[in-house]
Structures are given as structure tokens and as C-alpha cells.
N, C-alpha and C positions, 0 to 999 in steps of 0.2 A: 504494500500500500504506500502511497505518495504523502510525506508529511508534509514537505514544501515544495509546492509547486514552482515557485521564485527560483530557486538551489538545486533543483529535481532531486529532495531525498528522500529515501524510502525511510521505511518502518526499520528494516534490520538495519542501517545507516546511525541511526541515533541511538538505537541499541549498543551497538559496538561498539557506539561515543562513550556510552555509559559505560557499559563493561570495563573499557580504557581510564575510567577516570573524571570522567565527563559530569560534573555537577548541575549544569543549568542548558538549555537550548544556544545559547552562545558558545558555551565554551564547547558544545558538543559541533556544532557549527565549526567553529575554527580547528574545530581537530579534523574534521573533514575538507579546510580549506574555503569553507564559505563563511557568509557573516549574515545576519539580518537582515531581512530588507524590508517587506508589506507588515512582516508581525502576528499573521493571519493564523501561521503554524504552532506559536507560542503554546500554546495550552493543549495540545494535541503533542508537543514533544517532550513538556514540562513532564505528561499523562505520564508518556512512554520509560522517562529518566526514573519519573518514583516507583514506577514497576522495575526497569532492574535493581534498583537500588533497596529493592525491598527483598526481591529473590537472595541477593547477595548477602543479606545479613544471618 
């Protein structure tokens, strides 16, 4: 599934961010090489970061 259409990133995209380390949709962003841009995907990637970061613990 597509989280940001702006960036073209998928779902397993900001997963992996997370996995890696990735605390917020930015910083999962710049680890992929992109940055923010419309905001539209914010809460839909936020979703995604508090589910790895939950399995993780």
C-alpha cells in the first residue's frame, strides 16, 4: 500500500524506517532519502511507526 503519494512510499518503506530506528514520519522519510512535503501521509505513517515500535518491545 502507498503511504505517500508525494515520495511514492509504500507501507513496508516506513516499516523498515522503523525497524532501523526511525522514531517519527521525518526521520523515517530521511532515512529513505525523502522529506515532507503535502503532510497528507503524517498520520497514516505516525499509525504505521507505533505498530513497529510496539511489536519491538
Amino acid at each position: 500500500m502507498v503511504v505517500c503519494v508525494c515520495n511514492a512510499i509504500r507501507e513496508r518503506d516506513v516499516r523498515e524506517a522503523a525497524r532501523n530506528g526511525a522514531r517519527s514520519p521525518g526521520k523515517a522519510y530521511e532515512k529513505l532519502g525523502c522529506r515532507l512535503q503535502c503532510g497528507q501521509c503524517v498520520p497514516f505513517a505516525r499509525s504505521i511507526i507505533s505498530q513497529e515500535r510496539a511489536i519491538a518491545c
